[in-house]
TIMI-2910 file (N, C-alpha, C, CB; in pm, 1 decimal, decimal comma, always signed):
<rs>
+----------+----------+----------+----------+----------+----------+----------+----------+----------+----------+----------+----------+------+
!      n_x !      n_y !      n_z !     ca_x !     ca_y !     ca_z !      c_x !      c_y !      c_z !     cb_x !     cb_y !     cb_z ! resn !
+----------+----------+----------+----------+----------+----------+----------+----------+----------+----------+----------+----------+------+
!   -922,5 ! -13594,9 !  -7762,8 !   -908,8 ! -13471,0 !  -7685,9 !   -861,4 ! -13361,6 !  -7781,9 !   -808,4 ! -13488,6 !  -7564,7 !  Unk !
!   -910,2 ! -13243,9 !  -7770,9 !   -861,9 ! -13174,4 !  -7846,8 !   -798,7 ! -13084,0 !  -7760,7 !   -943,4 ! -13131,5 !  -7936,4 !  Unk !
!   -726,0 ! -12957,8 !  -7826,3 !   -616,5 ! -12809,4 !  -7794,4 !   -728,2 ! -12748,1 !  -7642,8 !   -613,8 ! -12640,8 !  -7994,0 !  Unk !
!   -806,8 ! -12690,2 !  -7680,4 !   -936,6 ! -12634,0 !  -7582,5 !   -919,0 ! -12690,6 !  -7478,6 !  -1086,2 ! -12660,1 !  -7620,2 !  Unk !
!  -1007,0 ! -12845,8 !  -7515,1 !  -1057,1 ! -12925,5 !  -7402,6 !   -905,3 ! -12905,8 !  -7261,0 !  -1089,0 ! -13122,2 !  -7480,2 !  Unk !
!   -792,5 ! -12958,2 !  -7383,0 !   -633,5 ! -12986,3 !  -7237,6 !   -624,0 ! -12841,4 !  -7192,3 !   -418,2 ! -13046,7 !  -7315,2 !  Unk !
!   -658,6 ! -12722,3 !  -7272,6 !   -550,6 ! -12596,2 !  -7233,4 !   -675,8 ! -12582,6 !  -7097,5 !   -518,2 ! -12417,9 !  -7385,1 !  Unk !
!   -808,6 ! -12591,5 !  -7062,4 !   -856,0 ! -12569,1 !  -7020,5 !   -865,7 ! -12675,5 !  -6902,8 !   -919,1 ! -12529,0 !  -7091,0 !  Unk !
!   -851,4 ! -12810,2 !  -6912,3 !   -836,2 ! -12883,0 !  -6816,6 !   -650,2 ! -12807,3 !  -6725,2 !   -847,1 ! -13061,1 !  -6897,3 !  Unk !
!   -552,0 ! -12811,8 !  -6759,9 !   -444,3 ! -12820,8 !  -6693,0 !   -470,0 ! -12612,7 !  -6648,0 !   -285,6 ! -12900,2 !  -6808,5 !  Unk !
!   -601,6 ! -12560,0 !  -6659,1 !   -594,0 ! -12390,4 !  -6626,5 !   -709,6 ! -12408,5 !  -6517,4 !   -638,5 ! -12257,4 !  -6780,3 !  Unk !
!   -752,7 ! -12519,3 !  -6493,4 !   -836,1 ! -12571,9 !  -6387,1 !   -781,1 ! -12606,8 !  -6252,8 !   -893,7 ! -12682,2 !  -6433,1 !  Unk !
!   -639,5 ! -12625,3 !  -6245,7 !   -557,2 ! -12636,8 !  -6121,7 !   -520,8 ! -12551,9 !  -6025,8 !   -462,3 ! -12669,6 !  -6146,4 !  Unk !
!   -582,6 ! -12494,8 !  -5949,6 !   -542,6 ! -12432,9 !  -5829,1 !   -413,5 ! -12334,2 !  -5853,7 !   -511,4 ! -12547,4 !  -5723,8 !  Unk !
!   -362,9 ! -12218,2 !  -5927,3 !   -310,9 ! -12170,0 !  -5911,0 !   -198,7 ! -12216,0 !  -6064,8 !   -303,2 ! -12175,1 !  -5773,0 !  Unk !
!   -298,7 ! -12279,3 !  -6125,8 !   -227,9 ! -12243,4 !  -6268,8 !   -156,0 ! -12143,4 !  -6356,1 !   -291,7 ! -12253,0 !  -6329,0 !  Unk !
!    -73,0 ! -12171,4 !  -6438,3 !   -130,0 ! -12006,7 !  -6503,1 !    -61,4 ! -12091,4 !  -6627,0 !    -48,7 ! -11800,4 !  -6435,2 !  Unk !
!    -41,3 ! -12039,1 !  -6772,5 !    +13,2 ! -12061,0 !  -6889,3 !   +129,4 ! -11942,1 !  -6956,2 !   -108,1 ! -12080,1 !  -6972,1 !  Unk !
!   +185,6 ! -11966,2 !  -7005,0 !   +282,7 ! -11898,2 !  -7108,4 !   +346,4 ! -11944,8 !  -7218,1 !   +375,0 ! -11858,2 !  -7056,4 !  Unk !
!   +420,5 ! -11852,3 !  -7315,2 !   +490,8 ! -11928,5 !  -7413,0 !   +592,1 ! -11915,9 !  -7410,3 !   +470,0 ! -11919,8 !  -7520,1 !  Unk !
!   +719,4 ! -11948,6 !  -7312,8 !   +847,8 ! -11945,4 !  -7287,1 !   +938,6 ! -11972,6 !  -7373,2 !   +869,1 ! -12006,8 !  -7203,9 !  Unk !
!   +920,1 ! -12055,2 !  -7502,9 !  +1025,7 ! -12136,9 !  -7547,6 !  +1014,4 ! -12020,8 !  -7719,3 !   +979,8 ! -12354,6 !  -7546,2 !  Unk !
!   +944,5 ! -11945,8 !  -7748,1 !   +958,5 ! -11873,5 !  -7868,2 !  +1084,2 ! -11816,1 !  -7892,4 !   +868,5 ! -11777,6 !  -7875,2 !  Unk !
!  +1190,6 ! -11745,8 !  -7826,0 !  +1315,2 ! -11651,2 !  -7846,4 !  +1379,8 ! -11771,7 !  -7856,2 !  +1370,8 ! -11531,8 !  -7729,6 !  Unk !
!  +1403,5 ! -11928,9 !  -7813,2 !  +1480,1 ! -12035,2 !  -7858,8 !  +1453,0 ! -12088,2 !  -8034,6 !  +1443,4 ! -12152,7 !  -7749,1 !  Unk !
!  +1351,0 ! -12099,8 !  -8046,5 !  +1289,4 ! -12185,9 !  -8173,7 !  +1272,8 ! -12044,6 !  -8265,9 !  +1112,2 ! -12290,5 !  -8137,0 !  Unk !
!  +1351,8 ! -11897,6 !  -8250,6 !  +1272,4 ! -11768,6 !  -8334,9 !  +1147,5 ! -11797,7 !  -8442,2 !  +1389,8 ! -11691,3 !  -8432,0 !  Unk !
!  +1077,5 ! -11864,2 !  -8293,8 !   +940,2 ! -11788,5 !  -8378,3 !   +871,0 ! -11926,3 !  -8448,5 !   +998,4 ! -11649,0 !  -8529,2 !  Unk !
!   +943,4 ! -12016,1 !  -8440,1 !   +910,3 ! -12154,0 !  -8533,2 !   +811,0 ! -12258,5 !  -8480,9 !  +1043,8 ! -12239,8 !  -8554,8 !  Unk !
!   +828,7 ! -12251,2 !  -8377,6 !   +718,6 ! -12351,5 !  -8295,4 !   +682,8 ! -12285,2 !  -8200,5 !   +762,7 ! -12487,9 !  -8236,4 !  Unk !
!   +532,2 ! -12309,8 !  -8146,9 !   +460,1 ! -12212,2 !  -8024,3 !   +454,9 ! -12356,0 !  -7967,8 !   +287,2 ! -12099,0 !  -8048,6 !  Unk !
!   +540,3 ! -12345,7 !  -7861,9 !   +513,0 ! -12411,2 !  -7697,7 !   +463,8 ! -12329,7 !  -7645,9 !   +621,7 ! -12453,6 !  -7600,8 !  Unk !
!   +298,6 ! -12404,0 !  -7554,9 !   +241,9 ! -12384,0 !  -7464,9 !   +294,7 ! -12429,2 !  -7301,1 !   +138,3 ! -12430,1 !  -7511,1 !  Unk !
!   +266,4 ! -12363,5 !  -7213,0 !   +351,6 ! -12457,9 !  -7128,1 !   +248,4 ! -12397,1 !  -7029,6 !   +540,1 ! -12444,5 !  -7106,4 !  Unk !
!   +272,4 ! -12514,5 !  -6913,6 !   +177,5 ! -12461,5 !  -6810,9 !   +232,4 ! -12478,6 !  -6665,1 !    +38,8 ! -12535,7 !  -6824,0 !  Unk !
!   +201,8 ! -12388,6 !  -6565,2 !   +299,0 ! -12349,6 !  -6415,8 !   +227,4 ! -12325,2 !  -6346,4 !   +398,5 ! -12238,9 !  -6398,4 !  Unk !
!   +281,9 ! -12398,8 !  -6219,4 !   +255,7 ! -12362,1 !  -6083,9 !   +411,1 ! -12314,3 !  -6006,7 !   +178,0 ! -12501,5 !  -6008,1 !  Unk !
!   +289,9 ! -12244,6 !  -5912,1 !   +441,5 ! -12181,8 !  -5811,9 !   +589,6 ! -12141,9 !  -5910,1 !   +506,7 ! -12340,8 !  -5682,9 !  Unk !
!   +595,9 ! -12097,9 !  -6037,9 !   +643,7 ! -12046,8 !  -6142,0 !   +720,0 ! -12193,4 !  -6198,2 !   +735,4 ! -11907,8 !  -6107,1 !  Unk !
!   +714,8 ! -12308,6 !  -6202,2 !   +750,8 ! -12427,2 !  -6221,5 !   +669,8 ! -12533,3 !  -6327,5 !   +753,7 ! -12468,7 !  -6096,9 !  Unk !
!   +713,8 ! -12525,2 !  -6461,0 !   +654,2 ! -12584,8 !  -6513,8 !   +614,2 ! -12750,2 !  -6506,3 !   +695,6 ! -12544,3 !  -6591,5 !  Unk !
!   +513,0 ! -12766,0 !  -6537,2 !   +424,5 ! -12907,0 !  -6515,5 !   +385,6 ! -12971,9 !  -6613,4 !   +306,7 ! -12896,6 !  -6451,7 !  Unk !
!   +362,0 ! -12889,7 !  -6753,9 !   +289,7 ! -12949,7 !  -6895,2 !   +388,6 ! -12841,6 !  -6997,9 !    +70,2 ! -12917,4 !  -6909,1 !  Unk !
!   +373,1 ! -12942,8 !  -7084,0 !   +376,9 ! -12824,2 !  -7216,2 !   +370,1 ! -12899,5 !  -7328,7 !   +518,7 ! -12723,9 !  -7233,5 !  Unk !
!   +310,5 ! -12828,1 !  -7430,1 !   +265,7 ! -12924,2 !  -7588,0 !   +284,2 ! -12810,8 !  -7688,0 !    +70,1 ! -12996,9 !  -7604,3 !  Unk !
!   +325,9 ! -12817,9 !  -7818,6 !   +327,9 ! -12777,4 !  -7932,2 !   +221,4 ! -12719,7 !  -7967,9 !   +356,8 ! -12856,7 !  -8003,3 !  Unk !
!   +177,5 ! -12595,5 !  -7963,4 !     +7,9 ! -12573,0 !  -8007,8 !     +4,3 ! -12567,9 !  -8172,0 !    -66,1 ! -12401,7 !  -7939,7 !  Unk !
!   +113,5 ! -12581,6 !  -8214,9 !    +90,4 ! -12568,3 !  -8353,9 !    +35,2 ! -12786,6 !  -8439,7 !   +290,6 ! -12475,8 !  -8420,2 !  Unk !
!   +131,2 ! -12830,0 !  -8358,9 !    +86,0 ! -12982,8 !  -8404,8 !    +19,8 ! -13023,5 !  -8274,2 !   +223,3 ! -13099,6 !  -8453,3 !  Unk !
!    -20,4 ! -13011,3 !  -8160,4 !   -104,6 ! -13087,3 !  -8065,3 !    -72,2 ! -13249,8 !  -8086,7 !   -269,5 ! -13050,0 !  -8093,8 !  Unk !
!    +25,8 ! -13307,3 !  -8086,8 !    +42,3 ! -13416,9 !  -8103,3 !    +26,0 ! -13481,9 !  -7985,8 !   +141,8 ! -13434,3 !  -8159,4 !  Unk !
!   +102,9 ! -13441,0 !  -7890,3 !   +144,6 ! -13480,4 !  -7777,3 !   +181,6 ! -13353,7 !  -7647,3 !   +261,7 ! -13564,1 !  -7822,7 !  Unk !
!   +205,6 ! -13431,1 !  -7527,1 !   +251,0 ! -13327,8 !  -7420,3 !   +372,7 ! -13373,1 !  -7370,0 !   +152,5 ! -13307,1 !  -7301,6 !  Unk !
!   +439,3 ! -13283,9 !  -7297,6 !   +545,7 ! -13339,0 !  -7196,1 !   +475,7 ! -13301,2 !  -7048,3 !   +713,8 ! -13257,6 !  -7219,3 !  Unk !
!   +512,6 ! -13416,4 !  -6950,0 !   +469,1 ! -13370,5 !  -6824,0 !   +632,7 ! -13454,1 !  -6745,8 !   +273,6 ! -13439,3 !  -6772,1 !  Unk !
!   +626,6 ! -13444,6 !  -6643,7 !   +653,2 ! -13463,8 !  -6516,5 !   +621,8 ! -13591,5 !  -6470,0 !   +595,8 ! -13375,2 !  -6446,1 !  Unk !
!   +716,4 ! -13665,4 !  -6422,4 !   +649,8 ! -13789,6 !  -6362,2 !   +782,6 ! -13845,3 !  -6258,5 !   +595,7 ! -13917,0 !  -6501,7 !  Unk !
!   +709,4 ! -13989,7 !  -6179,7 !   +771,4 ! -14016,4 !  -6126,3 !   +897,2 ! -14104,9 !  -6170,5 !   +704,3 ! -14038,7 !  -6059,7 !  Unk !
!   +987,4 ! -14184,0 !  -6131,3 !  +1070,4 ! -14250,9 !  -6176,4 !  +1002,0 ! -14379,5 !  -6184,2 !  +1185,4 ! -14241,1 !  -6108,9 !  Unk !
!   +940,7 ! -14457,6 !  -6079,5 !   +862,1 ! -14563,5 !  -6084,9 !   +772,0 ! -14575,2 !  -6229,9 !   +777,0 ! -14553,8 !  -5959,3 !  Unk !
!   +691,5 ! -14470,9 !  -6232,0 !   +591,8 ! -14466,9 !  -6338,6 !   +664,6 ! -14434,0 !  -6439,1 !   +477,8 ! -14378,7 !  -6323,9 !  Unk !
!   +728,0 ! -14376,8 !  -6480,5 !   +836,8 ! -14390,8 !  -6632,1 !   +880,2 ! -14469,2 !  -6606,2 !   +946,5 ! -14301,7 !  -6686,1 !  Unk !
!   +908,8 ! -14591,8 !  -6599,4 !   +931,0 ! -14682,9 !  -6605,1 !   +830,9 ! -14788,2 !  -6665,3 !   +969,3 ! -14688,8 !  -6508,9 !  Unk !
!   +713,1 ! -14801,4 !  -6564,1 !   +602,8 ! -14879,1 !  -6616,4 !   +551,6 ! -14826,3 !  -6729,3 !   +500,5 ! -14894,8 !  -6527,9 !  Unk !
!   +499,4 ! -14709,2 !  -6739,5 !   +426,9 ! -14647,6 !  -6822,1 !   +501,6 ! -14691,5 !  -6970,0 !   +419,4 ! -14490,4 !  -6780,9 !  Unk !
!   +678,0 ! -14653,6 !  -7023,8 !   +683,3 ! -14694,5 !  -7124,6 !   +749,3 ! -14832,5 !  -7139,0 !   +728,2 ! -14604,8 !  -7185,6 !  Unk !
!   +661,3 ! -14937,1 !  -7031,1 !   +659,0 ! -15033,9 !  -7090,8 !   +537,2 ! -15062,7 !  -7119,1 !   +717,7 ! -15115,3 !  -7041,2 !  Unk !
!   +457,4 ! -15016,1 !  -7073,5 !   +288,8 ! -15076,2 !  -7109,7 !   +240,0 ! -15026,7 !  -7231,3 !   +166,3 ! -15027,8 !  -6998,9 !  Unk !
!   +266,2 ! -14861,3 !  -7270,8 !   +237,5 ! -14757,9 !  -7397,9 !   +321,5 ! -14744,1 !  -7473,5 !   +211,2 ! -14631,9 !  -7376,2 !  Unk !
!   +297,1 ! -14733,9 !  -7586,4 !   +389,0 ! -14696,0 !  -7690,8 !   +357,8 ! -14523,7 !  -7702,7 !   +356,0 ! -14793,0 !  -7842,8 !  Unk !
!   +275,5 ! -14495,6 !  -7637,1 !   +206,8 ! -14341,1 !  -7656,2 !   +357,5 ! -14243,4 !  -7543,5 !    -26,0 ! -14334,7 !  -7553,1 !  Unk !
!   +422,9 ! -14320,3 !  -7501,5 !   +482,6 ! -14237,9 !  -7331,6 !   +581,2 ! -14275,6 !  -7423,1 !   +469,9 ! -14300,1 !  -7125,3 !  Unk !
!   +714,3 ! -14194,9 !  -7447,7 !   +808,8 ! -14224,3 !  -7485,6 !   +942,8 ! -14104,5 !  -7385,6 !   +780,7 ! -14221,1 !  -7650,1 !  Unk !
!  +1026,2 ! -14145,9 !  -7406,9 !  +1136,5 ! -13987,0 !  -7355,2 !  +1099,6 ! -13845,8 !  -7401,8 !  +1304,6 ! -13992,0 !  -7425,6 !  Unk !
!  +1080,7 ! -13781,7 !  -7367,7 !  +1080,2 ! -13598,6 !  -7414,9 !  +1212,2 ! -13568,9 !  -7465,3 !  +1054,1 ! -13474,2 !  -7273,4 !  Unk !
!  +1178,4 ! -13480,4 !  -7591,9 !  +1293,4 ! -13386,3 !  -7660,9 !  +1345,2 ! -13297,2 !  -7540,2 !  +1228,8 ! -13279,4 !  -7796,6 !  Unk !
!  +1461,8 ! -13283,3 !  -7523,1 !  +1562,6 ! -13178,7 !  -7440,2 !  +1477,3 ! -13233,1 !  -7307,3 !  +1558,6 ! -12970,6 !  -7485,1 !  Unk !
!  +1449,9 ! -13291,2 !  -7220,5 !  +1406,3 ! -13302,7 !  -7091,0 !  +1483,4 ! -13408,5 !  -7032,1 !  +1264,0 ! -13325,1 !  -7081,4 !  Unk !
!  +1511,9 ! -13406,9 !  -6904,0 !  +1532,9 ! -13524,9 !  -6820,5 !  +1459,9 ! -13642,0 !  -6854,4 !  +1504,0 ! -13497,3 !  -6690,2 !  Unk !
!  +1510,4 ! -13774,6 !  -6918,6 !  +1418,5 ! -13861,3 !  -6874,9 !  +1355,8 ! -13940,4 !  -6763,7 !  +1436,2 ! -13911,5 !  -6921,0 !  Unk !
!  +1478,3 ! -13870,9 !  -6611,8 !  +1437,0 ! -13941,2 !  -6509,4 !  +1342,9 ! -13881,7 !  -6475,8 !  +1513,8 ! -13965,3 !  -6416,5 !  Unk !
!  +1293,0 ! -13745,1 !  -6523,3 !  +1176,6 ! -13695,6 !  -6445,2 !  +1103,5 ! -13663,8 !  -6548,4 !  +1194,3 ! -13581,3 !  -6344,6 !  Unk !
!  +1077,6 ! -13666,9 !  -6629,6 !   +960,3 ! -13605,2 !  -6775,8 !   +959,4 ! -13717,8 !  -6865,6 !  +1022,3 ! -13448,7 !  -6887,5 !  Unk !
!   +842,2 ! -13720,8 !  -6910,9 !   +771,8 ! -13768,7 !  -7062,3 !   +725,1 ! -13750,9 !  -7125,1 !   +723,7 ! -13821,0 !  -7093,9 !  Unk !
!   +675,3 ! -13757,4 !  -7262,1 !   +642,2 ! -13695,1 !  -7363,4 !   +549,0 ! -13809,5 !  -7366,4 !   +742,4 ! -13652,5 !  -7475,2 !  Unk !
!   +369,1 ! -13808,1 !  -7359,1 !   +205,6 ! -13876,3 !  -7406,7 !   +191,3 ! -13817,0 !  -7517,7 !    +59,9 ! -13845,5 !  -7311,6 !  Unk !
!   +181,8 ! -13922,4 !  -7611,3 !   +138,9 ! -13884,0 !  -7777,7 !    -44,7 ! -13911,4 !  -7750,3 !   +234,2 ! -14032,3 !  -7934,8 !  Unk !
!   -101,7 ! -13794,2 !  -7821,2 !   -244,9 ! -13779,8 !  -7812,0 !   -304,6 ! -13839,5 !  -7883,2 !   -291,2 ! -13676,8 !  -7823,0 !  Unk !
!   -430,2 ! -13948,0 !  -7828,9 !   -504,4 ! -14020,8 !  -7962,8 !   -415,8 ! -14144,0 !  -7989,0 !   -509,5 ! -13915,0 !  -8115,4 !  Unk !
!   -377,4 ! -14192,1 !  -7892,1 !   -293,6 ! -14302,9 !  -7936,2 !   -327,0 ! -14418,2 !  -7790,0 !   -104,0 ! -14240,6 !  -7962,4 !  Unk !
!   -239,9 ! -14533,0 !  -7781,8 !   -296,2 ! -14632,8 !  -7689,5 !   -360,9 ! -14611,9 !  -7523,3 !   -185,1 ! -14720,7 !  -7682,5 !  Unk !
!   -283,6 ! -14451,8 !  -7506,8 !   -334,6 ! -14457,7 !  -7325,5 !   -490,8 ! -14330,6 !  -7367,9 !   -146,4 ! -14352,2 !  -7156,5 !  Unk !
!   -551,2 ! -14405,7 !  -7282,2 !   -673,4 ! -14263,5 !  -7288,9 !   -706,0 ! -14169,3 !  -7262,8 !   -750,5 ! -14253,5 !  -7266,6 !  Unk !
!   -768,3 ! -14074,0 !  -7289,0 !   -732,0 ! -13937,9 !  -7248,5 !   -739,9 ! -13909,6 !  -7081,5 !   -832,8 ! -13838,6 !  -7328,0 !  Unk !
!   -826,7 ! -14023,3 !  -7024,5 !   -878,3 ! -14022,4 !  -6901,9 !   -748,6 ! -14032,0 !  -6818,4 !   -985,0 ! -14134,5 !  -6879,8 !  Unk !
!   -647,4 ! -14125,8 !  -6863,7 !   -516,0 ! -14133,7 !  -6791,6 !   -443,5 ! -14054,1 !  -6866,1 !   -450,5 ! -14268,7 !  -6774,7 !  Unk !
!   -413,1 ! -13987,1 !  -6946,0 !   -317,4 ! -13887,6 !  -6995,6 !   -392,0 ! -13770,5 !  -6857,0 !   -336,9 ! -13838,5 !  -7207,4 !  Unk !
!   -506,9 ! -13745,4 !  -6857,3 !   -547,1 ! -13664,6 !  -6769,3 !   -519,0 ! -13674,7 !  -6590,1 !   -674,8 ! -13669,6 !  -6805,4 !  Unk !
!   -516,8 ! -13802,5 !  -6555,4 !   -430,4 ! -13861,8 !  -6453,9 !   -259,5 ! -13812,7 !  -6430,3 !   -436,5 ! -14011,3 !  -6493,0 !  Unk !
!   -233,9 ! -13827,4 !  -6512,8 !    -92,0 ! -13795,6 !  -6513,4 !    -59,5 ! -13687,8 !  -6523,8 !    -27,6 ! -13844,3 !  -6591,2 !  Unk !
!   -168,1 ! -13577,9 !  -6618,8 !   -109,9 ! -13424,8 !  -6603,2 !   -122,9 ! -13396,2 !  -6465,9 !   -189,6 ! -13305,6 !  -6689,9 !  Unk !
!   -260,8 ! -13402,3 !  -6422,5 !   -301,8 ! -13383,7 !  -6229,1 !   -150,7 ! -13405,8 !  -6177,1 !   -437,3 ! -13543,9 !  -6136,2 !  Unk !
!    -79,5 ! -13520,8 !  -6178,8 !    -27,0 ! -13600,5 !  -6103,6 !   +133,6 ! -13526,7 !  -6151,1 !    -73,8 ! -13770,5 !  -6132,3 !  Unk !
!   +143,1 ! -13486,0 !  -6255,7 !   +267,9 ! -13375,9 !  -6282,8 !   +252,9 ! -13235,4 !  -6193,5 !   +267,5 ! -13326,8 !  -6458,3 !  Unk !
!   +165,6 ! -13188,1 !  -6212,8 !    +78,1 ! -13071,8 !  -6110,9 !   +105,8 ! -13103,5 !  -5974,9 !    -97,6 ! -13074,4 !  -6124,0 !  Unk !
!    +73,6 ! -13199,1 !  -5936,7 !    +94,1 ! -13246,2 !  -5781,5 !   +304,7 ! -13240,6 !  -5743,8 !     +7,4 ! -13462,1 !  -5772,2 !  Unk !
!   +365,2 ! -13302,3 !  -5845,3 !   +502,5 ! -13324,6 !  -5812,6 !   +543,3 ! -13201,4 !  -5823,1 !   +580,6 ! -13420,2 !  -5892,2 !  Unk !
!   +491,3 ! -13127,7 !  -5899,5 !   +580,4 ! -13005,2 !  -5901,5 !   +560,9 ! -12840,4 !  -5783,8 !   +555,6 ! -12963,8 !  -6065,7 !  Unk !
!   +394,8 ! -12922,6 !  -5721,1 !   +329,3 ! -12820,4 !  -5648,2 !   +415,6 ! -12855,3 !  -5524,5 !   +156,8 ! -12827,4 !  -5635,5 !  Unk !
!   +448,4 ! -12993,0 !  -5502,1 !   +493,0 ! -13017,0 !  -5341,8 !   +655,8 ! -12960,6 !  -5338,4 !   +483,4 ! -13212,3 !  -5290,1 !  Unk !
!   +715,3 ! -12986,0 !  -5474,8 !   +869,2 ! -12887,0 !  -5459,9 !   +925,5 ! -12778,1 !  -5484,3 !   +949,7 ! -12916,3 !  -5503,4 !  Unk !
+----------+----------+----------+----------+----------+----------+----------+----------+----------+----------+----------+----------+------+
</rs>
């Protein structure tokens, strides 16, 4: 998966939108992308290394998830009861990394 393909899949959601919130923290050093509904973020990835994303998840599924992947690990500065960090190009496929952004989108649209 490449930068394009995700920024354009997670701007496909019903009332998406994107920004770069986190620049006046990092002055200027890293461009986080981040992506929102109902002003509540749902995704966000490094556009400078595209390594990986952080999304949103449930407690059940962080759970399973980093026991099955080595790709799902804890997120830098996030809750781990509710966020994870999917490393891109690595054991889960993009098809379920894409599952799970939807499914971050969904948790954050219903609160």
């Amino acid at each position: 998966m490449n930068i394009e393909e995700f920024r354009t899949y997670c701007l496909s959601f019903p009332g998406s939108t994107e920004k770069m919130p986190f620049e006046k923290f990092f002055h200027g050093k890293h461009s986080f992308l981040a992506f929102y509904v109902n002003n509540k973020m749902f995704c966000y990835f490094d556009i400078d290394k595209f390594d990986q994303c952080t999304i949103k998840c449930t407690q059940e599924d962080i759970e399973k998830l980093t026991e099955v992947y080595e790709s799902v690990s804890h997120p830098y500065n996030c809750n781990p009861k509710y966020w994870i960090s999917i490393k891109f190009n690595d054991d889960m496929p993009d098809d379920k990394i894409k599952h799970f952004v939807w499914q971050s989108y969904e948790i954050v649209l219903k609160h």
